[in-house]
N, C-alpha and C positions, 0 to 999 in steps of 0.2 A: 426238262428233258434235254439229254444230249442232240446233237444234230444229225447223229448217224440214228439217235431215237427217232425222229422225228422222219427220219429219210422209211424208215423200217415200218413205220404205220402208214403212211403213206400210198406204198406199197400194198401193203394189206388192204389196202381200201380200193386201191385203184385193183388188183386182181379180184375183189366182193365183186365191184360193181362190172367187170370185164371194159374197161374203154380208160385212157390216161387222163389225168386229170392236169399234169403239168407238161410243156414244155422244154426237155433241158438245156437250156444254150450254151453256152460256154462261158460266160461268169456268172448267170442268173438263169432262173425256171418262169416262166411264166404260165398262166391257168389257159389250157385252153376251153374253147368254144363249150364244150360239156361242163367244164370244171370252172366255167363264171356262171352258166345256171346254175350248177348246185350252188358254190358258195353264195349268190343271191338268195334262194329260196331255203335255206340251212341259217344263215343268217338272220333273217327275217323269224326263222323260227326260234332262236337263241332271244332273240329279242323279246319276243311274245313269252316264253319259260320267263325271263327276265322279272319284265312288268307281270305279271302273273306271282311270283312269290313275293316280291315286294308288295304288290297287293294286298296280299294274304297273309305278308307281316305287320300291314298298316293297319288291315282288319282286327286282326291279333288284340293291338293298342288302343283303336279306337270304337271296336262295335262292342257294348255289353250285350250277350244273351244272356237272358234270365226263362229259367224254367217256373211257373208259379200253378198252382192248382187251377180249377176252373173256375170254380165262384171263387177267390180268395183276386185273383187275375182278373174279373170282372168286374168285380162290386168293388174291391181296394186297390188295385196296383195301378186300373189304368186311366181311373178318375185322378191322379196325383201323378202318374210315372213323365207327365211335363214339367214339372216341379223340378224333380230333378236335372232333368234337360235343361232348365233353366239354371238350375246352381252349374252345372259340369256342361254347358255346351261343348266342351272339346269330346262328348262321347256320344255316339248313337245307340239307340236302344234296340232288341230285337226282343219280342216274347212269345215264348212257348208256351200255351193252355193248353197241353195236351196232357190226358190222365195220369199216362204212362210216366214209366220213372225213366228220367234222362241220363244218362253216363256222364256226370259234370266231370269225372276224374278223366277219363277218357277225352274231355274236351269240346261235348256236345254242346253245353254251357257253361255261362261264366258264374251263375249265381242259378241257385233255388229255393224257392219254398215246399218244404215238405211236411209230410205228418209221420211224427212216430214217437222213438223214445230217444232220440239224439243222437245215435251213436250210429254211425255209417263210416265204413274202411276207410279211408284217406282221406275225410271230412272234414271241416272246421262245422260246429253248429251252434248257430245263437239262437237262442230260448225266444221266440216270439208271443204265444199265446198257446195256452191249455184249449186242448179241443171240447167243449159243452154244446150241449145243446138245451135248447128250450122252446114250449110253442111262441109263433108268432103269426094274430089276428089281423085280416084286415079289416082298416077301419069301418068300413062300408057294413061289413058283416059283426061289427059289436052295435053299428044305428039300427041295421034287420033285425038280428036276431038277440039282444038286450045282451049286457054288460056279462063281463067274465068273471065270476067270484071266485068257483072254486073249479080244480079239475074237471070234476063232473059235467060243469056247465060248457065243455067244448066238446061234450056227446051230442050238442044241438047241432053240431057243423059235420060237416067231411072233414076227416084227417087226412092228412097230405104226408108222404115222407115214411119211411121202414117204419113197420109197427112195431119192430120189437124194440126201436127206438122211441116209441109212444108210452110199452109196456116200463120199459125200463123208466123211463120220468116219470110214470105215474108211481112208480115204488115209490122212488128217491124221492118226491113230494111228499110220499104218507098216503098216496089216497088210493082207493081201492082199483086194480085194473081190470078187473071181471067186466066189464060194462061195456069194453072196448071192443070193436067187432073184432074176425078175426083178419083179414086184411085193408089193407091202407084204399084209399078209394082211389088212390092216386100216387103213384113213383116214379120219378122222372132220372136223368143223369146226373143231375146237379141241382144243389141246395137254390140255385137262383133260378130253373124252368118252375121248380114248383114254388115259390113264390112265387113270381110271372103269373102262371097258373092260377094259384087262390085270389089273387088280386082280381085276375078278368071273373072268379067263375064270383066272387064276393059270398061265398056261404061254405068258407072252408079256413080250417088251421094248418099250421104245417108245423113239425118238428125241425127246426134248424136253429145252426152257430148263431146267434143273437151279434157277434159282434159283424158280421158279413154284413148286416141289415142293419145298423146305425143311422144312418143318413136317414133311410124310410122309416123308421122308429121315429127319430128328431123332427121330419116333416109331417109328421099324424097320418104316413101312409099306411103305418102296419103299429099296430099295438101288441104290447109286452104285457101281456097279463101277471105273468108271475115271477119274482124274484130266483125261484129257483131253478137250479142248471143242474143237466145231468152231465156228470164227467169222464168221458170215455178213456182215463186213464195215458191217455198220450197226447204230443201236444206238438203245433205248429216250431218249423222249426228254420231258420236262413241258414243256408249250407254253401258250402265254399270250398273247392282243392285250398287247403291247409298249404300246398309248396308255392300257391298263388297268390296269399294273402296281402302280400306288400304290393302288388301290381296297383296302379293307379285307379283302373275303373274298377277293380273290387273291393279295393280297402274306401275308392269315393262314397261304393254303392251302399255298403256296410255300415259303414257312418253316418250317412242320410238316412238309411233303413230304423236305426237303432235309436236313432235321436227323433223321428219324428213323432208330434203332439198325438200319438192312437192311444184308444181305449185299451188296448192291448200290452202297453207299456205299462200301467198300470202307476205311475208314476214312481215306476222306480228307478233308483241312479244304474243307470249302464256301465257295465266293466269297461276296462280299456281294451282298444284295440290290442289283442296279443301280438305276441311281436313272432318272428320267424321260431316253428321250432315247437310254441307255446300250445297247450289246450286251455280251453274253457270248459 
């Protein structure tokens, strides 16, 4: 700004506030008595906006939010999300469990796991796992109430989890679902209160994702009666702003995501990270 600019706002400000803010002397202006508090407390304030966006550009670089389902957030993300901390210490983590669907495009987060059919407005999305379900016993309740051969033999327990979810695997099984009452004895928010659930009451099955529950599978907490899964047609999905992909903590996150030893991987080889631009 010219200096007759600078003379010109000046002005404007000193006639806003009604009182001078300078002195004019005759080779220089000095602030007065009004006009070094404000520049004190106006200053102070510059500074504070200052460190405030730098902040919030540090933040930008260095905090991953991740948006992830409830049980998927539970039972998988946050028994390992130190794992990663350890490979990328230069990043901090933040996680959202909430049901609701987050505005990753908008900025709310840096990463999601979702469920659907892959295709979301201005998404990148890598294929994690087909959403199934299948009953899962506890053990306690196959010692009570004797071994599980066939469908019919988990009309001894309480079912746990949507029946129409029960109705449906007993088709895809083969086996007849007349037998089944008509509501569940039990439905909760999420795939892991009713586990939770069956485990304390020990005389109950529940319908869920069989891979959520691996670990209790592998330690003889919970048993998998039966090979077959019903497939709800859509499927888990890591979602990403596509214009963000190159950023350090999403293309880190992405790459630890996709390469780690899960069931869900299925042992297959991983596409390359796309590059700016690219779908998968």
């Amino acid at each position: 700004m010219t200096q007759a600019a600078v003379s010109y706002q000046i002005k404007l400000l000193e006639d806003r506030l009604g009182f001078a803010l300078f002195e004019r002397k005759a080779r220089h202006v000095e602030l007065t008595a009004r006009g070094r508090q404000l520049a004190q407390g106006t200053s102070e304030a510059f500074r504070m906006l200052e460190r405030t966006f730098r902040e919030v550009r540090e933040d930008r670089d260095s905090v991953l939010t991740i948006t992830a389902l409830p049980t998927f957030c539970s039972n998988w993300l946050v028994p390992r999300i130190g794992n990663f901390q350890i490979a990328h210490p230069e990043f901090a983590v933040r996680i959202d469990s909430r049901s609701e669907v987050v505005d990753i495009a908008g900025g709310d987060a840096d990463i999601g796991i979702r469920l659907g059919h892959g295709r979301w407005d201005g998404l990148e999305a890598r294929f994690l796992f087909a959403d199934t379900i299948t009953p899962l016993v506890p053990a306690r309740a196959v010692e009570q109430f004797g071994p599980i051969d066939t469908p019919a033999d988990l009309l001894k327990l309480r079912l746990f989890g949507p029946m129409s979810w029960w109705r449906d695997w007993f088709e895809n099984a083969g086996a007849d679902p007349s037998g089944l009452p008509e509501r569940a004895a039990l439905e909760l928010e999420t795939q892991s209160m009713e586990i939770a659930a069956a485990v304390a009451a020990g005389d109950a099955a529940v319908a869920v994702s069989p891979l959520y529950f691996a670990e209790q599978i592998a330690a003889g907490i919970l048993v998998r009666p039966f090979e077959s899964e019903l497939d709800h047609k859509v499927a888990h999905y890591l979602v990403y702003d596509r214009n963000r992909a190159r950023e350090p903590k999403i293309r880190s996150f992405v790459e630890w995501m996709l390469f780690q030893p899960m069931a869900f991987c299925l042992n297959q080889p991983v596409p390359a990270f796309p590059e700016a631009g690219e779908t998968v």
